[in-house]
Biotite code that builds the C-alpha atoms (Angstrom):
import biotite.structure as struc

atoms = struc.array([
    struc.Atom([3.160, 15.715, 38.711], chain_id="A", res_id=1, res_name="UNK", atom_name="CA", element="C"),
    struc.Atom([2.774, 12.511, 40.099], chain_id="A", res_id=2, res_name="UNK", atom_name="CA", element="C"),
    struc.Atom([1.739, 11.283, 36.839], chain_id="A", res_id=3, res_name="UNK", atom_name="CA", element="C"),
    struc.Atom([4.356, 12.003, 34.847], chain_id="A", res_id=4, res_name="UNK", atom_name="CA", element="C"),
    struc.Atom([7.196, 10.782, 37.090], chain_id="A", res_id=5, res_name="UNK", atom_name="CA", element="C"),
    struc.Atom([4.906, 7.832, 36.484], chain_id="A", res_id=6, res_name="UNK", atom_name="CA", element="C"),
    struc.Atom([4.282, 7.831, 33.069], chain_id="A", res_id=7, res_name="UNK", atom_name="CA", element="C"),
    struc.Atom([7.746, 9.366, 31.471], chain_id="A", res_id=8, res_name="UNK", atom_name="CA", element="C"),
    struc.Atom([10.016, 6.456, 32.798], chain_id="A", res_id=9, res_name="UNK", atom_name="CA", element="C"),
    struc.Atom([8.365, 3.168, 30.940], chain_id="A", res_id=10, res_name="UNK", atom_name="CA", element="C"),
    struc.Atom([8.319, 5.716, 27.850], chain_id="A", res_id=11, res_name="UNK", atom_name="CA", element="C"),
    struc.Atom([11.366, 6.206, 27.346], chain_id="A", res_id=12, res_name="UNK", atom_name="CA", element="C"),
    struc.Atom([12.562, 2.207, 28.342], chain_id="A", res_id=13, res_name="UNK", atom_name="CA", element="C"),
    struc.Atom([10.346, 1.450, 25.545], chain_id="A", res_id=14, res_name="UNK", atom_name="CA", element="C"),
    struc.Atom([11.748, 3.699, 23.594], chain_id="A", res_id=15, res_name="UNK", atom_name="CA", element="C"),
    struc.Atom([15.293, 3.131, 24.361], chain_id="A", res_id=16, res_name="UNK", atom_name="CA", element="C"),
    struc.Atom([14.341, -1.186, 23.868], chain_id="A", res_id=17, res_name="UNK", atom_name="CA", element="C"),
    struc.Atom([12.438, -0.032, 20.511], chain_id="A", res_id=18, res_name="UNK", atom_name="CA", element="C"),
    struc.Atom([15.497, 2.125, 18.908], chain_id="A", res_id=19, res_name="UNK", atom_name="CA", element="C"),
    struc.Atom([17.795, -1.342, 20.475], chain_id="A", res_id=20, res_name="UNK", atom_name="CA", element="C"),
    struc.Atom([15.907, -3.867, 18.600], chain_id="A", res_id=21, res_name="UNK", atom_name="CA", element="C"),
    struc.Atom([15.862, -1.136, 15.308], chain_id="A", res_id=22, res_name="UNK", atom_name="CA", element="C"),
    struc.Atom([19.556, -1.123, 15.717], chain_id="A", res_id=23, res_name="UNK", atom_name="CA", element="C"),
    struc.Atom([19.873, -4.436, 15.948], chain_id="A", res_id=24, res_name="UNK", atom_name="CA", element="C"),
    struc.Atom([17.703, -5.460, 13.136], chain_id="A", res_id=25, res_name="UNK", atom_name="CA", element="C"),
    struc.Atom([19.395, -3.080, 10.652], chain_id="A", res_id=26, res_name="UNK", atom_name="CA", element="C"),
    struc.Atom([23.280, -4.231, 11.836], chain_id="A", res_id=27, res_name="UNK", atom_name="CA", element="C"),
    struc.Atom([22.182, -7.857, 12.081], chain_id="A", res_id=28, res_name="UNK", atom_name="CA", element="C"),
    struc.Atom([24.820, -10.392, 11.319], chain_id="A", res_id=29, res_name="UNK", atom_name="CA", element="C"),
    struc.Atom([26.482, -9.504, 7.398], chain_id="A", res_id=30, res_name="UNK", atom_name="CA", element="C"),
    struc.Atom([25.133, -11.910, 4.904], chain_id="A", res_id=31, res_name="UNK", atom_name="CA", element="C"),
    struc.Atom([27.824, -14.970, 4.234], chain_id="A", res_id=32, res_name="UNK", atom_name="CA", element="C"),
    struc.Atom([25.618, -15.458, 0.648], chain_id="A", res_id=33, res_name="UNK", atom_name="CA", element="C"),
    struc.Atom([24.923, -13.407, -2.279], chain_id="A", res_id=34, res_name="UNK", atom_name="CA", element="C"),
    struc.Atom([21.696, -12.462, -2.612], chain_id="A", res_id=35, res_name="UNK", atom_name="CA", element="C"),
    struc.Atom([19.623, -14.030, -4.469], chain_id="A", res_id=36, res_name="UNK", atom_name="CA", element="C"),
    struc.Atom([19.824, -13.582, -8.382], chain_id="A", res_id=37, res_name="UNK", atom_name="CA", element="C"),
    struc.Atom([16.656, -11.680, -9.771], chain_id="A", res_id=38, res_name="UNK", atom_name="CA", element="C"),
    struc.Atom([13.823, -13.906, -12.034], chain_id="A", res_id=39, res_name="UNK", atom_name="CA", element="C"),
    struc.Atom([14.641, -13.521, -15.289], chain_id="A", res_id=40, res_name="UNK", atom_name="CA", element="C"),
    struc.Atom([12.472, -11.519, -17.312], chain_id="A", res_id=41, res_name="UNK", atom_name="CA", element="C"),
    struc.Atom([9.590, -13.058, -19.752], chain_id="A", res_id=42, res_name="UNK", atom_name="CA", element="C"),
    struc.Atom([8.969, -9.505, -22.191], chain_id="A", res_id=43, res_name="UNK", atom_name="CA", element="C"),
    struc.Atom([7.588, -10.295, -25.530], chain_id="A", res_id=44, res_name="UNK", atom_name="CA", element="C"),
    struc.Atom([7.088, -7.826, -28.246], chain_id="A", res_id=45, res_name="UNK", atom_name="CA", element="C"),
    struc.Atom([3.487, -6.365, -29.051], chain_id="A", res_id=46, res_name="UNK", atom_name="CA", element="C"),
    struc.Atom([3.030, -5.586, -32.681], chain_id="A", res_id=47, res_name="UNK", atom_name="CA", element="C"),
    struc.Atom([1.377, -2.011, -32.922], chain_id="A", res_id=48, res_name="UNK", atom_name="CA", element="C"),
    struc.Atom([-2.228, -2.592, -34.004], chain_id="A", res_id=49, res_name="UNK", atom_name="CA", element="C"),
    struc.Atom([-3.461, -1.910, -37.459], chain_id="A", res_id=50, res_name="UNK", atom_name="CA", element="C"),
    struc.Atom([-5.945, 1.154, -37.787], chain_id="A", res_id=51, res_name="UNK", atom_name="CA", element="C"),
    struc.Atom([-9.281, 0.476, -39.135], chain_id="A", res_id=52, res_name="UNK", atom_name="CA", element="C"),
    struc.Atom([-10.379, 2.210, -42.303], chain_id="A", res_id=53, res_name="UNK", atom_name="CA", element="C"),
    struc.Atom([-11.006, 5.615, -42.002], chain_id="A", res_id=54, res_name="UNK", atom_name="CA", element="C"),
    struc.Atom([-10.043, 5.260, -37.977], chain_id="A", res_id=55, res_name="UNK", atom_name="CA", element="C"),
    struc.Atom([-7.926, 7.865, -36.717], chain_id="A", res_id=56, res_name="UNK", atom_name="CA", element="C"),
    struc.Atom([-4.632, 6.586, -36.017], chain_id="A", res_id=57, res_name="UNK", atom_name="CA", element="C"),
    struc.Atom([-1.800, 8.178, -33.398], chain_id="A", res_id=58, res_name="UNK", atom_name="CA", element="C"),
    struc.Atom([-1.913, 8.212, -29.465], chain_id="A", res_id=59, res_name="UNK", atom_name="CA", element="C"),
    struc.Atom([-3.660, 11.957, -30.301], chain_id="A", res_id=60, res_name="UNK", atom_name="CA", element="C"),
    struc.Atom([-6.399, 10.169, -30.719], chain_id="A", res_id=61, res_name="UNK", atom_name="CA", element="C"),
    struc.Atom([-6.775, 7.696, -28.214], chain_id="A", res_id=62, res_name="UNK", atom_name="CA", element="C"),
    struc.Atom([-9.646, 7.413, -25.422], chain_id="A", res_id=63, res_name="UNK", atom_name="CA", element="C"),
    struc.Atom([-9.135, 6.266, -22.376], chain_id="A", res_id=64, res_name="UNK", atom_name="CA", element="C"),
    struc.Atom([-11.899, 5.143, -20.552], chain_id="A", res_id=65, res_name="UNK", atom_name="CA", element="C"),
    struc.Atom([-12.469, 4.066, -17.078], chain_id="A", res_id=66, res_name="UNK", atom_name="CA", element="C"),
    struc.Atom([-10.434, 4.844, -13.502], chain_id="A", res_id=67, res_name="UNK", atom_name="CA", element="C"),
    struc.Atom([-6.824, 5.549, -14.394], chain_id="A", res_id=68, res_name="UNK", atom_name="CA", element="C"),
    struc.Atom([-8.362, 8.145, -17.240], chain_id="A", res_id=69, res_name="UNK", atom_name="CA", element="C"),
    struc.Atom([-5.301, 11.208, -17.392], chain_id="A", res_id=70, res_name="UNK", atom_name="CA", element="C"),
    struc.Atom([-6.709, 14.317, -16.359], chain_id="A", res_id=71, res_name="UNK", atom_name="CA", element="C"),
    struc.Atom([-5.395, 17.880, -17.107], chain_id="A", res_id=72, res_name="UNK", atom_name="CA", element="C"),
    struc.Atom([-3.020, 19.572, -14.376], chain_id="A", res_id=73, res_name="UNK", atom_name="CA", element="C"),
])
C-alpha cells in the first residue's frame, strides 16, 4: 500500500505536466505568416515505350520482378 501512495502521485504530476506541455504545444502562439508556399513541381512526360517485335505489349503482360512484386489477395 505503501507503494502506491508512493508511486501514484509523481504519475500523475507527470502526467498532468505531459498533457500541459501537449496543450501548450498544439495552442502555441497563432502564426503572424503564411505558411510557406509549396516547391513547385518538376513532372515531365514519359513517352510509353515501343514494343519489340513480336513482344507482347499491354500491362497484362508485364513482370515484375524483385521486392515490391503484387501478390494475389
Amino acid at each position: 500500500m505503501l507503494f502506491l501512495a508512493l508511486l501514484i502521485p509523481p504519475l500523475l504530476m507527470c502526467s498532468v505536466l505531459g498533457l500541459a506541455h501537449y496543450e501548450e504545444r498544439m495552442l502555441g502562439p497563432a502564426r503572424t505568416t503564411p505558411p510557406p508556399a509549396p516547391a513547385a513541381r518538376h513532372l515531365h512526360a514519359v513517352p510509353e515505350p515501343v514494343p519489340e517485335h513480336g513482344a507482347p505489349a499491354g500491362p497484362k503482360h508485364v513482370l515484375r520482378h524483385g521486392k515490391h512484386r503484387r501478390h494475389a489477395a
